[in-house]
C-alpha positions as CSV (number, residue, x, y, z in Angstrom):
1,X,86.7,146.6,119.5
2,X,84.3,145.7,116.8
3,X,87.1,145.0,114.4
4,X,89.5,143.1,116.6
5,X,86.1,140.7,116.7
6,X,85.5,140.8,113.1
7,X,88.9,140.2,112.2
8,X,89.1,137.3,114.8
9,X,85.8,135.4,113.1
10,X,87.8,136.1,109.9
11,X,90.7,134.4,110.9
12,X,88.7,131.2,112.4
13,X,86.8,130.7,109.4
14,X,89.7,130.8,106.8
15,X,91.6,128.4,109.2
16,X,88.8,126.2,109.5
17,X,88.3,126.4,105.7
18,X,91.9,125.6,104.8
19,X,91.7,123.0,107.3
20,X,88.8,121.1,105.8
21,X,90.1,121.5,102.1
22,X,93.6,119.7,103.1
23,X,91.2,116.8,105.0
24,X,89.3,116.1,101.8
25,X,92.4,115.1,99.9
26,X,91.4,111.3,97.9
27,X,94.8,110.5,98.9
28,X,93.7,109.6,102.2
29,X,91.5,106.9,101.4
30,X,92.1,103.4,102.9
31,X,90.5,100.1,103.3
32,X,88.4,98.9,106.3
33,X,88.4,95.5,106.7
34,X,85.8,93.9,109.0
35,X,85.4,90.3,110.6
36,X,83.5,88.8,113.2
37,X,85.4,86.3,114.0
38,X,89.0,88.1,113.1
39,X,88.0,91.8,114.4
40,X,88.4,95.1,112.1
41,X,91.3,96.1,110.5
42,X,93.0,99.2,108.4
43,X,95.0,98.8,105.5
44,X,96.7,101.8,103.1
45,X,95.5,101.6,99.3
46,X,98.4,103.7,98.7
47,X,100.5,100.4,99.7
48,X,99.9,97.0,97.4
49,X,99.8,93.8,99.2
50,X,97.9,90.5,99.8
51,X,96.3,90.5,103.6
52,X,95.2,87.5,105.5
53,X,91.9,88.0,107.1
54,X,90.5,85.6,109.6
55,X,86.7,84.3,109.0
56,X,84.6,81.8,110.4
57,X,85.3,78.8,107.9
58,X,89.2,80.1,107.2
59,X,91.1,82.8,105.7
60,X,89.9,85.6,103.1
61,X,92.9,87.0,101.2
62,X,92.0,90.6,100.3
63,X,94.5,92.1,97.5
64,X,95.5,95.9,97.2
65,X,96.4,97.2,94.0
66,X,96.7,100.3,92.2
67,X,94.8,102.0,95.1
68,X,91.7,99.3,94.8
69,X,91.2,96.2,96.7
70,X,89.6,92.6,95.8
71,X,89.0,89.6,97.9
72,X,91.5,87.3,96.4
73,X,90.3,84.4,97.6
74,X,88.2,82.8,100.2
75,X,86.9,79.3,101.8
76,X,83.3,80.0,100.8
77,X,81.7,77.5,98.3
78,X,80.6,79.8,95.3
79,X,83.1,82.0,95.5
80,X,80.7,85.0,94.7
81,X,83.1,87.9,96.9
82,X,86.1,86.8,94.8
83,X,84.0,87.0,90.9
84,X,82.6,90.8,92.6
85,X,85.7,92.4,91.4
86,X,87.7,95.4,92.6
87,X,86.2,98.3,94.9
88,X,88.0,101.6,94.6
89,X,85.9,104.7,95.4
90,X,84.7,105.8,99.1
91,X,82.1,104.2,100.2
92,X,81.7,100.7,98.1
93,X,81.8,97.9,99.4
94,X,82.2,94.4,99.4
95,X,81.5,90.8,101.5
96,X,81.9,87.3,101.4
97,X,78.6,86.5,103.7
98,X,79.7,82.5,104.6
99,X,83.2,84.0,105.7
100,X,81.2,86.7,107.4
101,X,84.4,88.9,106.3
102,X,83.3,92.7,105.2
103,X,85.4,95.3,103.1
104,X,85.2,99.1,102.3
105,X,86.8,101.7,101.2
106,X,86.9,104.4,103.2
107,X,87.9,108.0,102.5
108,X,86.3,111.5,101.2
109,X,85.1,111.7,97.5
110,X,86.6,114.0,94.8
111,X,85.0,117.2,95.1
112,X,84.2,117.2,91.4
113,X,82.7,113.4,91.6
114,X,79.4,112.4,90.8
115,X,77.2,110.1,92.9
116,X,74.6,108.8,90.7
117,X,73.8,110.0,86.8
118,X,69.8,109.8,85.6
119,X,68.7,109.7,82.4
């Protein structure tokens, strides 16, 4: 009997491990894209495209390309989201604060990725 449970944790634990490796796959990483006054929506980076986004003064036009994603263009008056560039890796972020329109990418990092380097 002591086998049959033995063999049982076995099994659990190398399903459970194949089953996490497949779910960190960077593959899967997609944009959330969040508004107060337009709510929160998904979008695929695997997918390029321009998306509308309602915010409080107008439109924010987030752009996905190559797998990173921009605001485009927005009604604020400096302009700072759209000079901010592209975000591409899991967990960066970006926001146009007037617009009160908020972006991220969301998604699991390569295991082999580093987080932060020191000198």
């Amino acid at each position: 009997m002591d086998f049959v449970f033995a063999a049982a944790v076995a099994g659990v634990i190398v399903f459970l491990f194949l089953r996490l490796g497949r779910n960190s796959d960077d593959s899967k990483k997609r944009l959330l894209v969040q508004s107060s006054f337009g709510g929160e929506y998904v979008f695929p980076l695997d997918r390029d495209g321009l998306y509308n986004v309602p915010g409080l003064h107008g439109d924010s036009v987030i752009e996905v390309l190559d797998g990173k994603a921009r605001f485009k263009d927005s009604p604020c008056p400096n302009k700072t989201c759209v000079q901010q560039g592209f975000v591409s890796l899991p967990g960066e972020w970006a926001a146009c604060l007037p617009n009160d329109v908020f972006i991220m990418i969301q998604g699991s990092a390569k295991k082999d990725s580093v987080d932060a380097v020191s000198n």
